[in-house]
C-alpha positions in Angstrom: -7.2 -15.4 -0.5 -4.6 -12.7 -0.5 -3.8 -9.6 0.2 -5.5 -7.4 2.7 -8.5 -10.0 2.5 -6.7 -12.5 4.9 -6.8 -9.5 7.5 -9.8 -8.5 6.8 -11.3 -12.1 7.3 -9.3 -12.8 10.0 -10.1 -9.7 12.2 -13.7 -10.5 11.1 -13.3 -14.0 13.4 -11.4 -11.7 16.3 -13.6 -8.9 16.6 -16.9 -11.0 16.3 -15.5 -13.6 19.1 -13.7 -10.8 21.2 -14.6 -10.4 24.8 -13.6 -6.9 25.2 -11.7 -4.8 22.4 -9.1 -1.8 23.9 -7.2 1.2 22.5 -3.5 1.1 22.8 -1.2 4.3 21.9 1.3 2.8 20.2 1.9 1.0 16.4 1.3 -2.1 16.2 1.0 -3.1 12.5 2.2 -2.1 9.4 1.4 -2.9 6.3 4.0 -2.6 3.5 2.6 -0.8 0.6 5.7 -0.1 -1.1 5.3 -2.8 -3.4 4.2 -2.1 -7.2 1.4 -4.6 -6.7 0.9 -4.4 -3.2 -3.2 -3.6 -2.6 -2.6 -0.6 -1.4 0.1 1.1 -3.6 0.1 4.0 -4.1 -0.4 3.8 -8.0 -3.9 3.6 -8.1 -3.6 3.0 -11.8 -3.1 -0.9 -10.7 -6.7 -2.4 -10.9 -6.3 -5.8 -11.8 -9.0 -8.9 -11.7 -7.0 -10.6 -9.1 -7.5 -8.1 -7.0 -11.2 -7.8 -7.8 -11.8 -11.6 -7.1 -9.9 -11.4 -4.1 -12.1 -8.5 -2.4 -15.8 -10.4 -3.6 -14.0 -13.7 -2.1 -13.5 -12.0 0.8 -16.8 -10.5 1.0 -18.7 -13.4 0.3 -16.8 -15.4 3.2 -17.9 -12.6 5.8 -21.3 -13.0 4.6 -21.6 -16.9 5.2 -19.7 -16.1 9.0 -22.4 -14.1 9.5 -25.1 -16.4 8.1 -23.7 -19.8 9.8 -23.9 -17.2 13.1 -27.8 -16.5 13.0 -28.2 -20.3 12.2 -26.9 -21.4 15.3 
């Protein structure tokens, strides 16, 4: 898995298994998105099948979290 789809899997687990979730006023993360390939650049010209698979990998992993949680 790469790019944004290892946060978005992992904050998947955190939220889900979070006791309590806050607001804090300050940055905390940044996400470099200065790279040509990075998945956010700003050249939205760059759609690529890597990036495709990536996002329905991603997906599909959230739905089976999900699943394995309403079978237990």
């Amino acid at each position: 898995m790469g790019d944004c789809g290892e946060d978005c899997w992992k904050m998947t687990h955190l939220a889900y298994n979070a006791n309590s979730v806050d607001a804090i006023d300050e940055e905390v993360y940044h996400y470099d998105c200065t790279r040509e390939n990075s998945y956010t650049s700003s050249n939205k010209n760059i759609i690529n099948k890597r990036k495709i698979w990536n996002d329905i990998k991603t997906a599909n992993l959230i739905i089976e979290f999900f699943k394995d949680m309403e079978q237990a």
